[in-house]
N, C-alpha and C positions, 0 to 999 in steps of 0.2 A: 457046596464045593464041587461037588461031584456031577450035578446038573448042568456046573457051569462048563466043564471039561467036555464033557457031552456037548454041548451046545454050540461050544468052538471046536470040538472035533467034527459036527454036523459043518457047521459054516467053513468051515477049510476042506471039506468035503465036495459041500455045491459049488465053491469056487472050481475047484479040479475039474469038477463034471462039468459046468457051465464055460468056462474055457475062462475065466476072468483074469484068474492068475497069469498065463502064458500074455495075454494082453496086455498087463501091467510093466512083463518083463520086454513084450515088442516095445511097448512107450519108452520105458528107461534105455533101451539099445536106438530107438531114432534120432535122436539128436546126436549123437555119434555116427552113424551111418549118413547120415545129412552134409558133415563136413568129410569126411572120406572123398571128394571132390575134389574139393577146395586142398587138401591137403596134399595130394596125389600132384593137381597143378602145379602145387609150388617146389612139392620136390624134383619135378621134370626142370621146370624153369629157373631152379635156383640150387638146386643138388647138381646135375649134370654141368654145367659151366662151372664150379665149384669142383665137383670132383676132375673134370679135363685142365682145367688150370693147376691143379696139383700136379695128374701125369707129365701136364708138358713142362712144368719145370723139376722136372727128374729128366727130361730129356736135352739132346742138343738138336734143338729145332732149330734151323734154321732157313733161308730162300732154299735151299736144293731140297729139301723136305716139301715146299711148295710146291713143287714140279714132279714130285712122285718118289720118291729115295726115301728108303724105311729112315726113321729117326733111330740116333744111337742114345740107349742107357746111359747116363752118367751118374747118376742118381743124387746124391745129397752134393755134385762139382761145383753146381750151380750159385749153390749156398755160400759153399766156402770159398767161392772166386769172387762173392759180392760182401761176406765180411771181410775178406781183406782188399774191398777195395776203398780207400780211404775216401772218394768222391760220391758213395753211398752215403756216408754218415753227412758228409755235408748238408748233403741234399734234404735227408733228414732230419738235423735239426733246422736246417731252411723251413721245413717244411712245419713243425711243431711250431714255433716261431710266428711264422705267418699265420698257422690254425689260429692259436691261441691268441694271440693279440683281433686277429677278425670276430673272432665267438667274443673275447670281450666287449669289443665296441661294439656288436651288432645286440647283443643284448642290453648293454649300456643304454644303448640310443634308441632301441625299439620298447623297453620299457619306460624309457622315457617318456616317449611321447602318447606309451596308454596310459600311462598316468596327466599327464597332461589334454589327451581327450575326454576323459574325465571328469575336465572341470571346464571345458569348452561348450560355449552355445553351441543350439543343434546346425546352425548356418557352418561355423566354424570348421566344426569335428564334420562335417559333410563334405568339407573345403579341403582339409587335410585327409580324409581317410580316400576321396578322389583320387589327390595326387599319387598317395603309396599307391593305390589299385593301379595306376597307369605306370610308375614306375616296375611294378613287381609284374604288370603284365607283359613288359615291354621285352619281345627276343634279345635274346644272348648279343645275336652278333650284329644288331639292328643298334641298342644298346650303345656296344663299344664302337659302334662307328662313330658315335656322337660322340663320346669321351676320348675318342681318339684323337678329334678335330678338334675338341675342347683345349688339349697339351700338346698342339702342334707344335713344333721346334719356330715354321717362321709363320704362319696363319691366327695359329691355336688363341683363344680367349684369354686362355688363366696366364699365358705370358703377357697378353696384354694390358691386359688389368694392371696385372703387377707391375709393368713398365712403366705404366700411367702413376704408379703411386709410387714412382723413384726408385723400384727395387732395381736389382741390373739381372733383369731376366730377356733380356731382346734374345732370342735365339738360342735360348735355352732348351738344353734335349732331355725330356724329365725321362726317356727308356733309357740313353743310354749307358747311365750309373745304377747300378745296382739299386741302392738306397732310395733314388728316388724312380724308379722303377717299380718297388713293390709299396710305395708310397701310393701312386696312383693305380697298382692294382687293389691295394686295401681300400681306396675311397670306392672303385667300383662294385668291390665284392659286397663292402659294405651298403650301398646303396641298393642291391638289388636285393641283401637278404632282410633288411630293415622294417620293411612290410610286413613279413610272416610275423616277422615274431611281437612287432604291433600289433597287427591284429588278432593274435592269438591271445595275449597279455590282456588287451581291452577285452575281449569275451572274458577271459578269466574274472574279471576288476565288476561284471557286471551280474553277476552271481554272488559279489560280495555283499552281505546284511547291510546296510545303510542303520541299522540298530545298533552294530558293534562301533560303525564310528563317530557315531552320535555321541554315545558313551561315554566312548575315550576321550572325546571332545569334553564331555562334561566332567570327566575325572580331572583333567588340565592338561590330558596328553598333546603334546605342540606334535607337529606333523613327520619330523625324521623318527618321535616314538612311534606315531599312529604308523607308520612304512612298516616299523620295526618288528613291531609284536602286532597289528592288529591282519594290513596289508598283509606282510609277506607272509605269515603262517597260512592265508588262506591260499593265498595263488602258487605256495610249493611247489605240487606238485604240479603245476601246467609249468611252469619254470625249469623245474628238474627235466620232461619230455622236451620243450624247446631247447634247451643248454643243449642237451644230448645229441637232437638232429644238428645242431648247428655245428656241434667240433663235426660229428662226420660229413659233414657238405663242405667245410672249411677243409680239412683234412683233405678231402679229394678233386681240389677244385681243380678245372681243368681250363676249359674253354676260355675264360679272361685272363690266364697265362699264356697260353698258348697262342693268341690271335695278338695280343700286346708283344710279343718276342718276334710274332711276324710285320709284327709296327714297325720294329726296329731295335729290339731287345738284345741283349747277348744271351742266347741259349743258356749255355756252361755257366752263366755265371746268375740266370735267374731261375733257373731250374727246378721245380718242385716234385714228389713223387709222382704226381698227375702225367708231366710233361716228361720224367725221366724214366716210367715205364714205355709212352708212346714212342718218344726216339728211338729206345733200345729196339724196341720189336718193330714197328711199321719203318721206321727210318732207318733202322741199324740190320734189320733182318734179323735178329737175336731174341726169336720168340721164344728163347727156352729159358734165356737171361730175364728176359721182362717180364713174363709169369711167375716167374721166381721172385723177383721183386713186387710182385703186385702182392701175393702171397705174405710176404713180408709187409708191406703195405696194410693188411688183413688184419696180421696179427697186432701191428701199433695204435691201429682204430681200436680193437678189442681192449688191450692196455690203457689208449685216453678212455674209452666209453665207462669202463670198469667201476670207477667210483661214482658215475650218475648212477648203474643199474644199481650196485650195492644201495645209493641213498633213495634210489625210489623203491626198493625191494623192503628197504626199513620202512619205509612211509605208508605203505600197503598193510605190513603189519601192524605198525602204530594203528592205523585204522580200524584195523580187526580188530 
C-alpha cells in the first residue's frame, strides 16, 4: 500500500516537473477559447440591436430626433398607450391567426409530400423535389409578381378559370375583402415555405430503419399505425425544430403582406405585426411606438415558441 502511494506521489511529481498537467488544463480551456469568437460576434450583432430597440422604446423618437433633437424619456408611455389601444390586439390576434393556420398547413402539406417521396420512383421524386427547389429558390418579390398576375381582378388566371367553370367570378377583386385577401396571402406563404419543410422531413424519413417497418408490416400494423407509433416517434424530433422555425417565420411575415396591400389591399384592415410595426415607424415616424411594438412582438414569439422548446428540451432528456 505504501509503495503504491510512493509511486503515485512520484508520478504526480514528474507530471508537475515535466509540465504535463498544466497541458492537460491548456486542452480542457481550448475549445472554450475557440468560441470566444463566435460568441463575441453574436453578442455585437444581436445583443446591441436588441438592447437599442429596448432604449428606443422607452423613448419618444420620432422624424425631429432624425434631424438631431435629443429624444425625450418616457419610459414604460409607450407600453401603456399600445395596451390601450384596442387596434393592437386586433392586429394581434390577426396576426396568431394567420401564423397558426400557415404553420398548420405548411407542415400538413410539406410532410405530406416526404412521405409521399418516399414511395415515389427515382424519375418521380426527382420531378417533384425539382419543382419545390425552383419554387423555394424563387425571390420574394419575383415570386408575387407572378401571384399577383395570377388573381388579377380583370387579367388574372384563377378568375378565369373559374369563370370558364360557371362560378361568377369575372372581375372579382380577391385584395379587396379582407377574407379573401389573406386567402391568397396564405396559398403564397404556403407555397414558398412548403419546400423546407419537405425537404427536411424526407431527410429525416431517410435515416429511418427499413427494419422497424418491415416489422410492423409483419405484426399487421396497416399504415395510419405504422405513421403512428413507428414513423412519427423517429422523426420527432426534426418535426418539433421545423414546427418551431415555422410559427417564427409565419409570425413575422412581412414582405407578402406588405407588397399584396401595395397590389391593392386595405392597410387597416389587413394588417399584421410585420406591416404594423413598419407603418408606425417608417411611415408614421413613430420610431419609439414601433420598437415598442416590435418588442412586444418579441415577447409573443417567445410565448408561441415556449411549448416546442419545453417538448424538445424533454426529448433531449428522454435521450439521455
Amino acid at each position: 500500500m505504501s509503495s503504491t502511494l510512493s509511486d503515485t506521489t512520484r508520478d504526480t511529481s514528474e507530471e508537475t516537473a515535466t509540465g504535463v498537467a498544466p497541458r492537460r488544463s491548456r486542452a480542457t480551456l481550448l475549445p472554450y477559447a475557440l468560441l470566444v469568437p463566435a460568441v463575441l460576434a453574436l453578442a455585437v450583432a444581436l445583443g446591441y440591436p436588441l438592447v437599442r430597440q429596448v432604449v428606443l422604446s422607452l423613448q419618444d423618437y420620432g422624424l425631429a430626433q432624425q434631424f438631431g433633437r435629443p429624444p425625450e424619456w418616457v419610459g414604460a408611455n409607450n407600453y401603456r398607450t399600445l395596451v390601450a389601444d384596442g387596434y393592437l390586439w386586433t392586429v394581434t390576434l390577426r396576426s396568431i391567426a394567420f401564423c397558426l393556420v400557415n404553420a398548420a398547413l405548411t407542415m400538413a402539406i410539406g410532410v405530406g409530400l416526404a412521405l409521399l417521396m418516399r414511395h415515389m420512383s427515382r424519375g418521380v421524386r426527382l420531378l417533384v423535389q425539382t419543382g419545390l427547389l425552383l419554387a423555394w429558390a424563387m425571390p420574394v418579390v419575383a415570386s408575387l409578381t407572378v401571384w399577383q398576375w395570377l388573381f388579377d381582378t380583370q387579367y388574372g388566371v384563377v378568375n378565369y378559370v373559374l369563370t370558364g367553370l360557371g362560378l361568377d367570378y369575372e372581375g372579382h377583386g380577391w385584395l379587396l375583402r379582407p377574407l379573401s385577401f389573406f386567402f391568397v396571402a396564405t396559398v403564397i406563404v404556403v407555397w414558398m415555405s412548403v419546400p423546407f419543410v419537405a425537404f427536411t422531413v424526407y431527410a429525416a424519413l431517410t435515416q429511418l430503419p427499413e427494419e422497424l417497418v418491415e416489422a410492423s408490416e409483419i405484426d399487421g400494423a396497416g399504415p395510419v399505425s405504422r405513421f403512428r407509433h413507428v414513423v412519427l416517434p423517429t422523426i420527432r424530433p426534426v418535426l418539433l425544430v421545423v414546427g418551431l422555425l415555422q410559427i417564427i417565420w409565419d409570425l413575422r411575415v412581412f414582405s407578402q403582406i406588405y407588397i399584396l396591400q401595395k397590389a391593392g389591399g386595405s392597410a387597416r384592415d389587413t394588417n399584421l405585426l410585420g406591416t404594423y410595426i413598419y407603418r408606425l415607424g417608417i411611415g408614421g415616424g413613430e420610431f419609439g411606438m414601433s420598437a415598442a411594438v416590435a418588442i412586444f412582438m418579441l415577447a409573443l414569439t417567445v410565448v408561441l415558441t415556449a411549448p416546442y422548446v419545453r417538448a424538445m428540451l424533454r426529448q433531449e432528456g428522454e435521450a439521455r
